[in-house]
C-alpha positions as CSV (number, residue, x, y, z in Angstrom):
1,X,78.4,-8.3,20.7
2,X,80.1,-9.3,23.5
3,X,79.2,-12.9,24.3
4,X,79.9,-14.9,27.3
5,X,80.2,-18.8,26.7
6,X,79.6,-21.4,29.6
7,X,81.1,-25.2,29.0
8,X,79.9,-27.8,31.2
9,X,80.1,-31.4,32.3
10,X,78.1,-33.5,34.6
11,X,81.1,-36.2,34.3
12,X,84.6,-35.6,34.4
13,X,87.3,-36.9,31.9
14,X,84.9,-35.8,28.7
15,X,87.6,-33.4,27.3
16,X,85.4,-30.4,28.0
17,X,88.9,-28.3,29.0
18,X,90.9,-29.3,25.7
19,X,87.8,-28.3,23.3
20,X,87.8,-25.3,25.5
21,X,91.4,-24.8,25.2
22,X,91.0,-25.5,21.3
23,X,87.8,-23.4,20.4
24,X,89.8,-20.6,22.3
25,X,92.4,-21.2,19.9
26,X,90.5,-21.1,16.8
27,X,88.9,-17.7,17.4
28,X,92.1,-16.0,18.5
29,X,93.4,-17.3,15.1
30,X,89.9,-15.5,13.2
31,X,91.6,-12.6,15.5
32,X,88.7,-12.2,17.7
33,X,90.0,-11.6,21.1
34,X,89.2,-13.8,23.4
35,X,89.3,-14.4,27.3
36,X,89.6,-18.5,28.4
37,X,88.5,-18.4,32.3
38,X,89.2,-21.6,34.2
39,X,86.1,-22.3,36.3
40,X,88.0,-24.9,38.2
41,X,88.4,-22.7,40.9
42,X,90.6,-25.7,43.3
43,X,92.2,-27.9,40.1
44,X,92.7,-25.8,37.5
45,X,93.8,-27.3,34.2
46,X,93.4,-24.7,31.5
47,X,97.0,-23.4,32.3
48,X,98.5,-27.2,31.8
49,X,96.7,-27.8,28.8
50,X,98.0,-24.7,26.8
51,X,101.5,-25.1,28.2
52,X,100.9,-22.1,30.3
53,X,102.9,-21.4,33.6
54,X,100.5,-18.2,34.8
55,X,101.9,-16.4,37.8
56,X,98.9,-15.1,38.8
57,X,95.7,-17.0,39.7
58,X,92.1,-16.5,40.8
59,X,92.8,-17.5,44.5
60,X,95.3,-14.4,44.5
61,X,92.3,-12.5,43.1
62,X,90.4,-13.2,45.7
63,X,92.6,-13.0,48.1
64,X,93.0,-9.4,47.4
65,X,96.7,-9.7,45.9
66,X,96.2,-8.3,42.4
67,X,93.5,-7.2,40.8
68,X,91.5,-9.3,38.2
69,X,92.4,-7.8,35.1
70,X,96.6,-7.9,36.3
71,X,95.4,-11.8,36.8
72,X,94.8,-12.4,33.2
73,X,97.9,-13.7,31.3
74,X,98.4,-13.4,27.6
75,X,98.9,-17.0,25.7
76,X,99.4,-16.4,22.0
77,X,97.7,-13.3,20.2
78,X,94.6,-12.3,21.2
79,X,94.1,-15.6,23.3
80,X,94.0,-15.0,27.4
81,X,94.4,-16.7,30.1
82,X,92.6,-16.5,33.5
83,X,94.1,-19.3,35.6
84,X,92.4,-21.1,38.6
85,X,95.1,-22.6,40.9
86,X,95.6,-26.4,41.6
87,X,95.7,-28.4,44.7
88,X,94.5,-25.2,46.9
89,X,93.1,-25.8,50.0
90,X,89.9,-23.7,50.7
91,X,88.4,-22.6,46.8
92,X,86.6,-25.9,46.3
93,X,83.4,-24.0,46.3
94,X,83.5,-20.0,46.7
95,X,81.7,-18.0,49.1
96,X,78.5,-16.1,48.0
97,X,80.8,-13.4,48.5
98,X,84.0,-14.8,46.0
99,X,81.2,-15.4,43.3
100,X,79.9,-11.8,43.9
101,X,83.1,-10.7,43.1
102,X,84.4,-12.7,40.1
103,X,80.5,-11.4,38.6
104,X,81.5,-8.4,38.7
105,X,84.6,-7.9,37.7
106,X,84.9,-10.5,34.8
107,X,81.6,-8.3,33.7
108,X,83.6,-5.6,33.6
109,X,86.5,-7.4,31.8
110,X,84.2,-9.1,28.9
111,X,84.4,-5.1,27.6
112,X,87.8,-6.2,26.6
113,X,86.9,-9.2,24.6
114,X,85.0,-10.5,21.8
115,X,84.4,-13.4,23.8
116,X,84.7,-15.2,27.1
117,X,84.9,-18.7,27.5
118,X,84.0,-20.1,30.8
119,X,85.4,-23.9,31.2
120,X,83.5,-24.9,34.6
121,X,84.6,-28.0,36.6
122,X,82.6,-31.0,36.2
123,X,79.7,-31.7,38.6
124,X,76.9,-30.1,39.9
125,X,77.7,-27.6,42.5
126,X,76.7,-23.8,42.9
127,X,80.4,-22.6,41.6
128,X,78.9,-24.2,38.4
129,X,75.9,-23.6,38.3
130,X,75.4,-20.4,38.4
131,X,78.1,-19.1,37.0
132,X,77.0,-21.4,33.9
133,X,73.3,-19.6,34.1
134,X,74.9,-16.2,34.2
135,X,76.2,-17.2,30.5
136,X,75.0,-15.8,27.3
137,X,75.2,-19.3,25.8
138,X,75.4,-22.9,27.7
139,X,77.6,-26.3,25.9
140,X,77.2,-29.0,27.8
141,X,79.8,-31.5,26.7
142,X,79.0,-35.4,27.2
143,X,80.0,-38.9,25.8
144,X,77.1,-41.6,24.8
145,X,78.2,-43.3,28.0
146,X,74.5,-43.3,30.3
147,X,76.8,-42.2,33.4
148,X,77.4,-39.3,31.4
149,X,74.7,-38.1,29.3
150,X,72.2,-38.4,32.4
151,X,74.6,-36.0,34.2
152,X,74.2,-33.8,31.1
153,X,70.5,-34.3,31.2
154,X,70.9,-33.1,35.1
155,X,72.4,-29.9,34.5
156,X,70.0,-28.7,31.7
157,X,67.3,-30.1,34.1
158,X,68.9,-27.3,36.9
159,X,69.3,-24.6,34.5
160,X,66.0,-25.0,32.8
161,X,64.1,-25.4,36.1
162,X,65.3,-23.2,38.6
163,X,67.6,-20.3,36.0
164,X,65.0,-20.7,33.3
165,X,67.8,-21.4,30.6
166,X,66.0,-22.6,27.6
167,X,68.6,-23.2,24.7
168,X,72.2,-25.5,25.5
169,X,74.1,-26.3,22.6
170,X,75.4,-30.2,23.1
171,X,78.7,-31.9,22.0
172,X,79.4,-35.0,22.1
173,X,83.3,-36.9,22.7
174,X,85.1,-39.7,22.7
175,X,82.5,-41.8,20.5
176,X,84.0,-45.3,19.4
177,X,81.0,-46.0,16.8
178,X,79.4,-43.0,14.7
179,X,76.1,-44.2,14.0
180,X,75.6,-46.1,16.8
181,X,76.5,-43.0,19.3
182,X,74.3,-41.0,17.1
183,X,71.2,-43.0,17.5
184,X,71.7,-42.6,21.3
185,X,72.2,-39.1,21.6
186,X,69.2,-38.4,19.1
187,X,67.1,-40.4,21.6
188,X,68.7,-38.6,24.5
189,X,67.8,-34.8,22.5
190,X,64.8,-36.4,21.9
191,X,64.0,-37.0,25.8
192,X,65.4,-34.4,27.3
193,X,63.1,-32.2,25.0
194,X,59.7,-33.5,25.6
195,X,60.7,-33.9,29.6
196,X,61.8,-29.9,30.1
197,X,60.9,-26.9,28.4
198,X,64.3,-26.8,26.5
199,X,65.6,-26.7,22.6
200,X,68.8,-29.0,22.5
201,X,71.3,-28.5,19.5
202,X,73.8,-31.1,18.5
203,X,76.6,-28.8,17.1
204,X,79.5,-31.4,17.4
205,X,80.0,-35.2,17.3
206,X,83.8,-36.5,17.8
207,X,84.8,-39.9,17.2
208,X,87.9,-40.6,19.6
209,X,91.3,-39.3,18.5
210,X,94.9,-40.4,19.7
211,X,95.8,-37.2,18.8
212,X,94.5,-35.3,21.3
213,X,96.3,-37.2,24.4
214,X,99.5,-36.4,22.1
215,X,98.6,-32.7,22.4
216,X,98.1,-32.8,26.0
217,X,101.0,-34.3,26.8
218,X,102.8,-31.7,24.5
219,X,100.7,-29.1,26.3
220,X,99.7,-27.7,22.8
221,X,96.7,-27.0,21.5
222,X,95.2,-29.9,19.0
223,X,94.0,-27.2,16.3
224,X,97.9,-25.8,16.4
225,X,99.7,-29.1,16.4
226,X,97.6,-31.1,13.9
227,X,95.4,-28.6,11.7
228,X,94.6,-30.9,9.0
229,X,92.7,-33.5,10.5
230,X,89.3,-34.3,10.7
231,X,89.1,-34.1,14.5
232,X,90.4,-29.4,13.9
233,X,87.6,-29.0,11.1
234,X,85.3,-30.2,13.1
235,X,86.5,-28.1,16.2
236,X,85.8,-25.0,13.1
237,X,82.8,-26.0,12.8
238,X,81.4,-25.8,16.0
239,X,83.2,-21.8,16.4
240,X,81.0,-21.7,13.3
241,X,77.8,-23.2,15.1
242,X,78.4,-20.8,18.2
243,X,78.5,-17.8,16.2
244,X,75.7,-18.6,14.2
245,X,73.5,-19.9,17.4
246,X,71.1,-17.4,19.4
247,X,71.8,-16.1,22.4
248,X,69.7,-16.3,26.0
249,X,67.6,-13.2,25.6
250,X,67.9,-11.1,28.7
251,X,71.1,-13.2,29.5
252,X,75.0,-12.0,30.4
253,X,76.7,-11.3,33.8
254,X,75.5,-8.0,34.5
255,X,71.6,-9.0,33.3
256,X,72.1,-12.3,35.7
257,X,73.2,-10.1,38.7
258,X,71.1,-7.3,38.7
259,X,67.9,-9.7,38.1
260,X,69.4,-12.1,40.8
261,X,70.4,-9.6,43.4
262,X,71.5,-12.3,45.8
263,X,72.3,-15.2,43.7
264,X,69.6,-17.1,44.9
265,X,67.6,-19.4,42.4
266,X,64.2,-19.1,41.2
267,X,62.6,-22.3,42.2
């Protein structure tokens, strides 16, 4: 089945686009194809990360320069790019019509792929939103820092409340102190559960690694520069997690539109 997965952040600087980046990785590797979107639409970073210099972007989508699938950019075998532009004045938040359009025509692209991996900017705005409840499955990627697990708390509050979303899968960063992180983010699950009609997962907890600031600074994926370590089996297991997780009944681009003719939430 083709499966649409939607990565979000309430806080920036979590390392939501290099698990992205990496996840992509490992399932082009298993040979699956799969399609990376950069849900940035203003500061892309997708491209950077993988070392990528696309010479197309969404804004030149949009813009009605190229069509969507031209837009897409291969980055290794079976891994693809669809970049978002940085620094561009005037695609901080799309028009109703710009999302109308990227719906439908990444719905028609997903036919392509096994999967689609949407890595939205941080923050709580309607270009993430609903893009992130159009998704056939919803990470939200935090640290066990209150600034940001209380923005991941707000988004599944949003998607829960006025998209109905009732499953997110959580991953957790940059922790300093195993146990002690994991006490916090079991009392965070714990909350969030018995406060919205929600199941949370945990299907990833990463201590902090030097490593990965080395791979973006080489622009290289983690998983390709440094297999061995601790920090890429993990990254394997959450592929493994995702696969094995159930999907939004009724969910995907095309169910979201047609059910949502005009975008517009149920509140």
């Amino acid at each position: 089945m083709k499966k649409v997965i939607s990565f979000s952040s309430g806080k920036g600087g979590v390392g939501k686009t290099s698990l992205v980046a990496n996840l992509g990785m490992l399932w082009a590797n298993q040979g699956k194809k799969t399609l990376l979107v950069d849900g940035d639409w203003a500061l892309g970073k997708l491209a950077l990360t993988l070392g990528v210099k696309p010479q197309w972007a969404i804004n030149d989508v949009l813009e009605g320069r190229i069509s969507l699938g031209e837009a897409v950019q291969g980055v290794s075998e079976h891994l693809s790019l669809l970049a978002s532009p940085s620094g561009i004045l005037g695609f901080e938040e799309l028009s109703e019509l710009h999302r109308t359009q990227l719906f439908y025509e990444i719905d028609a692209l997903q036919e392509d792929y096994d999967l689609v991996l949407i890595d939205h900017s941080s923050g709580l705005h309607g270009g993430v939103i609903q893009f992130a409840a159009a998704a056939h499955q919803h990470v939200v990627v935090t640290t066990a820092e209150p600034t940001s697990y209380m923005d991941a708390y707000a988004i599944m509050k949003i998607l829960s409340k006025r998209f109905k979303v009732r499953n997110f899968q959580l991953i957790i960063t940059m922790s300093q102190n195993l146990s002690e992180t994991q006490k916090i983010i079991e009392r965070f699950i714990d909350i969030t559960q018995s406060h919205l009609d929600v199941k949370v997962k945990e299907i990833g907890h990463f201590l902090f690694e030097p490593k990965v600031a080395e791979s973006l600074r080489q622009q290289k994926p983690l998983v390709s520069l440094y297999p061995e370590i601790v920090f890429s089996q993990k990254l394997s297991k959450v592929c493994q997690s995702l696969e094995s997780s159930p999907i939004e009944k009724g969910s995907g681009l095309k169910f979201f539109y047609s059910d949502n003719l005009n975008l517009t939430p149920t509140r």
